[in-house]
C-alpha positions as CSV (number, residue, x, y, z in Angstrom):
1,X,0.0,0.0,0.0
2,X,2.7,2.4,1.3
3,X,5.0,1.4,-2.4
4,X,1.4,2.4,-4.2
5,X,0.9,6.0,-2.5
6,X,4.5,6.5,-3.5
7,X,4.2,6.3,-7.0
8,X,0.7,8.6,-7.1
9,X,2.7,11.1,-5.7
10,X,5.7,11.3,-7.7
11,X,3.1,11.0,-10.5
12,X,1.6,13.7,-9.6
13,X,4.7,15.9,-8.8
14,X,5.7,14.8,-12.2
15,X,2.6,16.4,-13.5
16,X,2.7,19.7,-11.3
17,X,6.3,20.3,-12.8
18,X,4.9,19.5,-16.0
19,X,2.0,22.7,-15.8
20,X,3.9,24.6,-13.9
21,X,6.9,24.6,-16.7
22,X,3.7,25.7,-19.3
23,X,2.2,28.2,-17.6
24,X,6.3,29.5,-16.7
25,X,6.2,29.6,-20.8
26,X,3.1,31.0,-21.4
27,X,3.8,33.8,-19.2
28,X,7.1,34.8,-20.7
29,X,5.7,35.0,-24.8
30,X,2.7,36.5,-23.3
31,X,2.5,40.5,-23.0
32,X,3.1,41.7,-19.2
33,X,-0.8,43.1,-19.3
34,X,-1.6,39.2,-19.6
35,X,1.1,37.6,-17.8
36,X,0.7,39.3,-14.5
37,X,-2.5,36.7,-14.4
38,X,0.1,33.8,-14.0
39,X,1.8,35.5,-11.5
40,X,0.8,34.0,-8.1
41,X,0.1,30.2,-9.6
42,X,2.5,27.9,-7.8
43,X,5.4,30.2,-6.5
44,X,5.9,31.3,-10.2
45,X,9.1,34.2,-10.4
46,X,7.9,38.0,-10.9
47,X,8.2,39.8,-13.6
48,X,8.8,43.5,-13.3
49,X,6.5,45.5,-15.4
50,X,9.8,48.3,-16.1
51,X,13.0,47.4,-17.7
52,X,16.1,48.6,-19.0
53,X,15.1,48.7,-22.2
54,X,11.6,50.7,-21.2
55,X,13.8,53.0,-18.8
56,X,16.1,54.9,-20.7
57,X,17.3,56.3,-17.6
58,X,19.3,53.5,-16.6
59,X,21.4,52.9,-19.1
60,X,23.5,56.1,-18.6
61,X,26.9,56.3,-18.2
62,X,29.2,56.5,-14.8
63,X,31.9,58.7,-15.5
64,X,34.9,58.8,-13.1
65,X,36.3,62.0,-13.2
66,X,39.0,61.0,-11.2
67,X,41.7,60.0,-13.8
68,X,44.0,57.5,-13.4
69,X,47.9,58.4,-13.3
70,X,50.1,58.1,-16.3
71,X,53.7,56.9,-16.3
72,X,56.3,59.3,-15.7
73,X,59.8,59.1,-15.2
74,X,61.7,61.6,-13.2
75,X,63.6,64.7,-15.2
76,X,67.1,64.7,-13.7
77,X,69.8,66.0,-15.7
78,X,69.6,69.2,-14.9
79,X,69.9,68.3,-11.0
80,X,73.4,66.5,-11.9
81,X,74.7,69.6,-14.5
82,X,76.4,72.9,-13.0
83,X,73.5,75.3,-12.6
84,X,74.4,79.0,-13.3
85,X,71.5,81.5,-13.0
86,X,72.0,84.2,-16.0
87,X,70.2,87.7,-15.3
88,X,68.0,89.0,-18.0
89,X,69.0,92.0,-19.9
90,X,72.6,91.1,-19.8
91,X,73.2,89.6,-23.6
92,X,72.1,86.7,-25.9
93,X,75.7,85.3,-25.1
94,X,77.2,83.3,-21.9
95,X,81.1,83.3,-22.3
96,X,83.2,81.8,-19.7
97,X,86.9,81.6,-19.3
98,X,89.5,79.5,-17.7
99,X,93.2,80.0,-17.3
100,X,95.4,76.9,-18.3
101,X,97.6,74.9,-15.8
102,X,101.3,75.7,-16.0
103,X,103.9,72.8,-16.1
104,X,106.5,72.9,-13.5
105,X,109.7,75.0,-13.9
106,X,112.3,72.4,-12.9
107,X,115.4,74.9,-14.3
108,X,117.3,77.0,-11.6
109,X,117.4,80.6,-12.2
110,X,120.8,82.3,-12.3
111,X,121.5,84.9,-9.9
112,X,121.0,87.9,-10.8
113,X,119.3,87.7,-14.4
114,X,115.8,87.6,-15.3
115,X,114.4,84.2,-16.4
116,X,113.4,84.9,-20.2
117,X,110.7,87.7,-20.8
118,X,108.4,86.3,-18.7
119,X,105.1,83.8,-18.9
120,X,102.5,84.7,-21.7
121,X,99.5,83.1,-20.6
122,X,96.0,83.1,-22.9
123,X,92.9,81.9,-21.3
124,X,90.8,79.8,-23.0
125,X,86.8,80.5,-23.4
126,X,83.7,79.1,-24.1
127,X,80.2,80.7,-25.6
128,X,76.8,79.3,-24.8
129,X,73.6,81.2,-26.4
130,X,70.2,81.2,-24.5
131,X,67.8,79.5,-25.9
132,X,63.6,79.5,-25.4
133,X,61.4,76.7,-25.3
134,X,57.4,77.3,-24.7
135,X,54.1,75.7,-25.7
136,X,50.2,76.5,-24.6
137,X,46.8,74.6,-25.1
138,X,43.9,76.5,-25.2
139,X,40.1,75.2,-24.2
140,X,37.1,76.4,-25.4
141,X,34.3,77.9,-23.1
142,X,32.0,74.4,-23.9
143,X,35.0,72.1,-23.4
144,X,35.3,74.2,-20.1
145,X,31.5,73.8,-19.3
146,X,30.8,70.5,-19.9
147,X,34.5,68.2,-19.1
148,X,34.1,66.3,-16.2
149,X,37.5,67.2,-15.0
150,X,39.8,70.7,-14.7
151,X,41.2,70.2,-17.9
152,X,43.9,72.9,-18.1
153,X,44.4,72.2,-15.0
154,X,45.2,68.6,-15.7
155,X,46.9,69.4,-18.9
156,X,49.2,71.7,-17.3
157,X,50.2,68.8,-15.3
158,X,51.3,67.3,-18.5
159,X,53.1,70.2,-19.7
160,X,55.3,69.7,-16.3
161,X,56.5,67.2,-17.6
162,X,56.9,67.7,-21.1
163,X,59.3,70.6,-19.6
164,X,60.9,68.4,-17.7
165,X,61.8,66.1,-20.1
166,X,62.8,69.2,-22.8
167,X,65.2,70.6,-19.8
168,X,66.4,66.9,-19.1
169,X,67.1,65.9,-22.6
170,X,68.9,69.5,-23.4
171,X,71.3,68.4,-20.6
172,X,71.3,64.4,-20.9
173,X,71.7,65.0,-25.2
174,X,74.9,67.1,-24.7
175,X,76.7,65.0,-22.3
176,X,76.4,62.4,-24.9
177,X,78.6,64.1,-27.1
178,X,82.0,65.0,-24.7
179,X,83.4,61.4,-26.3
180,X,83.8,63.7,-29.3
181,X,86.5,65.8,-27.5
182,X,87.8,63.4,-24.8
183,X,87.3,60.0,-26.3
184,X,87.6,58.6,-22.1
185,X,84.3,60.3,-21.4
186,X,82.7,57.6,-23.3
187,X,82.7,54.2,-22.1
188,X,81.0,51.0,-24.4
189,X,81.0,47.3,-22.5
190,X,81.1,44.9,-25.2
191,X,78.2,42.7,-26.8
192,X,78.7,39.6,-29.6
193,X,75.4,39.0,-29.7
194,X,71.5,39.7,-28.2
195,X,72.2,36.7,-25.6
196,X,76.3,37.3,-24.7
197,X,77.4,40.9,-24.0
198,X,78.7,42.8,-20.6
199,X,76.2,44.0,-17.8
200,X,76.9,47.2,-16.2
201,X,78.7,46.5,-12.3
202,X,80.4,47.9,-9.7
203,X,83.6,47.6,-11.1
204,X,83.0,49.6,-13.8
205,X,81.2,52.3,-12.0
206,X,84.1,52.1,-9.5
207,X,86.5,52.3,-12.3
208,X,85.3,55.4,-14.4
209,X,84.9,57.6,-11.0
210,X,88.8,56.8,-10.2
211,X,89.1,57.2,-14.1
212,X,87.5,61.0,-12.9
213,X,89.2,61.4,-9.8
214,X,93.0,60.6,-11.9
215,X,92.3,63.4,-13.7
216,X,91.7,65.6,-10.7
217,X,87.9,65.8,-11.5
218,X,85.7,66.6,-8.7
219,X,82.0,65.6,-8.0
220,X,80.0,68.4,-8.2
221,X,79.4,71.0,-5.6
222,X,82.4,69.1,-4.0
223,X,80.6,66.6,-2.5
224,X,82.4,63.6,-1.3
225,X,80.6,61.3,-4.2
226,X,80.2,61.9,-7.9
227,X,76.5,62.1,-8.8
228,X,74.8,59.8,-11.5
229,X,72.2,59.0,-13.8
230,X,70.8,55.0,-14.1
231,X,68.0,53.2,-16.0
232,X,66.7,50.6,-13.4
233,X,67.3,47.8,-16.1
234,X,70.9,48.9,-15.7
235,X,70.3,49.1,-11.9
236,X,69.2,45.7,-11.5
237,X,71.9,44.4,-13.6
238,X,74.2,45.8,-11.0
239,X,72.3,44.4,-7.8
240,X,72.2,41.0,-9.7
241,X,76.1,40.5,-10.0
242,X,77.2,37.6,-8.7
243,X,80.7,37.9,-8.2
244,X,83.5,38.5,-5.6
245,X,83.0,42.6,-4.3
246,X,79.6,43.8,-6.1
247,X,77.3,46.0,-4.1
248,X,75.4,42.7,-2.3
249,X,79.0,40.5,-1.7
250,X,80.2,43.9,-0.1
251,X,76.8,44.6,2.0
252,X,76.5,41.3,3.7
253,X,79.4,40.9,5.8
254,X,78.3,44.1,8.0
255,X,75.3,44.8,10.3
256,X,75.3,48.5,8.7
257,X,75.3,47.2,4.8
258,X,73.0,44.3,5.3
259,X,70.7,46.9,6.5
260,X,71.6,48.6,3.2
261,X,70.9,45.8,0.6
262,X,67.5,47.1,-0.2
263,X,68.2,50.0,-1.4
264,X,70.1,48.8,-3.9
265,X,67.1,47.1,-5.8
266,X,64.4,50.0,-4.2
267,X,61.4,50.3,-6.6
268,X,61.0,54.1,-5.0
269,X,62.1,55.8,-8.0
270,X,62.9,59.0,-5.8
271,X,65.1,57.7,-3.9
272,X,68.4,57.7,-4.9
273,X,71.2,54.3,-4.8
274,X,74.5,54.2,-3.6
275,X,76.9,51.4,-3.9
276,X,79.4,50.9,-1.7
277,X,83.1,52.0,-2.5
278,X,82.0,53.4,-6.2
279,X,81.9,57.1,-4.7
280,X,78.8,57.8,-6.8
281,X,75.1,58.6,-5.8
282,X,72.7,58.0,-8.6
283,X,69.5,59.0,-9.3
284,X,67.0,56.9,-11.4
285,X,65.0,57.7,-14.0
286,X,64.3,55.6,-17.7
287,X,64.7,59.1,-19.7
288,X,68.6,57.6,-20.8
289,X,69.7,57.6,-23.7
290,X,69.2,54.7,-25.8
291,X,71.1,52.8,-28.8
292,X,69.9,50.8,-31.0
293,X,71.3,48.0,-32.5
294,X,74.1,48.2,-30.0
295,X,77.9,47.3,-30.8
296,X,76.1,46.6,-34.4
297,X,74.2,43.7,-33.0
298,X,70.7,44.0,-34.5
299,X,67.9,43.9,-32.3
300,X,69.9,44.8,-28.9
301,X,69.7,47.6,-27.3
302,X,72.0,49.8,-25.4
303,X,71.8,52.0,-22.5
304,X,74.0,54.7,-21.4
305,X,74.7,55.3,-17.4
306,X,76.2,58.6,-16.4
307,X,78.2,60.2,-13.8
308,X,79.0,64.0,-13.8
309,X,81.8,65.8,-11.7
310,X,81.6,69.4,-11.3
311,X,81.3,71.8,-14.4
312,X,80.5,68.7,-16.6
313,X,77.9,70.1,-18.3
314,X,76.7,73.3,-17.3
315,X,72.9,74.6,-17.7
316,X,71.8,78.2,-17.7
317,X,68.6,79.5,-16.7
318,X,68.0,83.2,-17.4
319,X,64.5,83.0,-15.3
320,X,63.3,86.1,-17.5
321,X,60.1,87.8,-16.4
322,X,57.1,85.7,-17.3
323,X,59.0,82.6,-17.4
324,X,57.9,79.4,-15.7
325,X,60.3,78.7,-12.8
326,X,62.8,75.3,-13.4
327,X,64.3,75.8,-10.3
328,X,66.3,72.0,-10.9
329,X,64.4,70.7,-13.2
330,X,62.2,68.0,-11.7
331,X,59.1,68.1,-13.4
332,X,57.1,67.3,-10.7
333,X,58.2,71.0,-8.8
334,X,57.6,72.5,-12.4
335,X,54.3,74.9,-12.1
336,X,53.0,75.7,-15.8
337,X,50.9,79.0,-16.1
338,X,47.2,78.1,-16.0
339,X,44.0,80.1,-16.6
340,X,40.7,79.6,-16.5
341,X,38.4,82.4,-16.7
342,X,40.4,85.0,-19.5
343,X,38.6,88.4,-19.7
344,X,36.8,88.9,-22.9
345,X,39.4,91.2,-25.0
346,X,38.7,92.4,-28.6
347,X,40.7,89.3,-29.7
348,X,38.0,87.5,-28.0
349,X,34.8,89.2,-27.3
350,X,32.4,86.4,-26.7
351,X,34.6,85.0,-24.4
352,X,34.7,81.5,-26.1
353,X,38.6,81.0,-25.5
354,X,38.6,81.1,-21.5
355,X,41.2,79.0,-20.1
356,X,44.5,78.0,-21.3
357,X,47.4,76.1,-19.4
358,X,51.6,77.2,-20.6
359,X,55.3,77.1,-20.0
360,X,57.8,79.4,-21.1
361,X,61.8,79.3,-20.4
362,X,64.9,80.8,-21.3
363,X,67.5,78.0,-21.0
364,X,70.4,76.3,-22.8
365,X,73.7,74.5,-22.1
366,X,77.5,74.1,-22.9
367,X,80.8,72.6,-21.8
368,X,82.9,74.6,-20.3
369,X,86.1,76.4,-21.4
370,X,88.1,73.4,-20.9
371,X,88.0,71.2,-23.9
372,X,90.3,68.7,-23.4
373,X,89.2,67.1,-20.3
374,X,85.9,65.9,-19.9
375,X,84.5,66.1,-16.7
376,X,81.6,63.5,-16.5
377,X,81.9,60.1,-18.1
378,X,78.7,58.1,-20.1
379,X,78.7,54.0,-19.7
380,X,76.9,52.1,-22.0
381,X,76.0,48.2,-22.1
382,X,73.1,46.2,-22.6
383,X,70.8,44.8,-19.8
384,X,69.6,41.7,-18.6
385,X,66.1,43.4,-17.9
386,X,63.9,43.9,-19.5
């Protein structure tokens, strides 16, 4: 009996799931006017009676109008060149001059008699002529009233940096070139191919700030270390060396320099690395310049490390009225000009130009009078990293 009333019901569940599954199908090819009838019967799902596609209101768009940062590298050549501030209204034309050393006078004088008619000595000079770099964006008075953001605001934020990067390069392009008069200011580790060539190291940072301090080259602002300029590919090659004295062999046999160690591979891209017993200090930044096709080996690229001693490369700012303040160069204290509500003018009278966002500078550099000694040296190699 029990087996019997068994099968009745799951016959008749069989059924219920059966009707249930034709009224769930009538419902849905059914208008809502009609379908709202099958609502209740057995637990059936609602159907709302407004949708998306009935509500145009829902289907706008969420706009965030907080934008996301770009990439940026930092601008630091200027930081590691010889500033000199020129005063306006004083010439088109920097020149600087420099007496020349005097060998040692190793022949007795006789007594009583004049040695020769005397020493002749000609400085020698050097020229640099200012330069100005400037550039503007202008938005119109509908941009202005319907962005979602304070766009010359923004986009002077962007124009920091394209200064930065004009000022850097001016510096970093220059530097690049004192091989050209001192073939020792250019140093080029070797590569045979994109899979066997020489990392940058310690040993040959160590050996091109001795190669400096032979020459009786000192680090700028006579500090006690030369200052420098690495890509953090090249960085990393340099923390990765495995052999006897690089930076991490050194570190880890004192409390002091195991406490050290991290900053040698430090992601904080402000923060400048030190190596031990290299006598440089080098800020990082990816704005280096790059060859291609290094040491003629197609598809590998090279990567140029710097270190400066003082009057390497100098940089003049002449900080004319109006101009946008450099101070050193770091695009991130760089404050472009920005407006947003212009007066209406007669070059303007409806007003539909009212903000704009622009820089302005009078800058340019040179070596200094001494062209036969450069004072900074540029490493190149390829890199492990990529």
């Amino acid at each position: 009996m029990l087996s019997f009333l068994m099968v009745l019901a799951a016959i008749a569940d069989f059924f219920f799931d059966l009707f249930r599954a034709f009224v769930f199908a009538i419902a849905k090819s059914c208008p809502s006017y009609v379908a709202i009838w099958f609502r209740p019967i057995w637990g059936l799902g609602l159907i709302a009676s407004n949708v998306q596609s009935n509500l145009p209101q829902s289907t706008v768009i969420k706009w965030d109008s907080n934008f996301r940062k770009n990439l940026k590298h930092n601008t630091v050549f200027v930081m590691v060149s010889t500033r000199i501030g020129w005063q306006p209204q004083t010439g088109s034309t920097y020149v600087m001059f420099m007496y020349p050393t005097l060998p040692p006078n190793l022949v007795q004088t006789a007594e009583g008699t004049l040695p020769g008619q005397g020493i002749t000595i000609t400085p020698t000079q050097s020229a640099a002529v200012i330069g100005e770099y400037s550039d503007f964006a202008q938005v119109s008075s509908r941009a202005m009233a319907t962005a979602i953001d304070d766009v010359p605001g923004n986009i002077g934020k962007e124009m920091s940096y394209q200064l930065g990067q004009t000022l850097s390069a001016l510096v970093r392009t220059l530097a690049d070139t004192a091989y050209t008069y001192d073939t020792s200011a250019r140093v080029q580790l070797a590569a045979s191919s994109t899979t066997v060539f020489t990392t940058l190291s310690l040993n040959v940072i160590r050996n091109n700030t001795m190669s400096m301090a032979g020459r009786a080259i000192h680090p700028l602002d006579d500090d006690a270390q030369f200052p420098g300029v690495i890509h953090p590919f090249q960085e990393g090659d340099v923390a990765s060396d495995t052999s006897n004295n690089s930076p991490i062999d050194i570190a880890k046999h004192t409390k002091e320099g195991l406490a050290r160690i991290d900053n040698f591979v430090s992601t904080d891209l402000m923060e400048r690395v030190e190596y031990p017993s290299s006598n440089a200090r080098f800020w990082r930044t990816g704005l280096v310049t790059t060859i291609t096709n290094y040491q003629s080996v197609s598809g590998l690229t090279g990567l140029s490390c710097y270190l400066f001693g003082q009057d390497g490369v100098f940089s003049y700012d002449m900080a004319a009225p109006g101009d946008t303040a450099i101070d050193d160069g770091a695009w991130q204290g760089i404050e472009c000009y920005i407006e947003r509500n212009f007066p209406k003018t007669a070059y303007d009278p409806a007003g539909v130009i009212p903000a704009a966002a622009s820089y302005k500078c009078h800058f340019t550099t040179s070596f200094g009078p001494d062209l036969t000694t450069a004072r900074l040296r540029v490493i190149q190699a390829a890199s492990a990293v990529s």
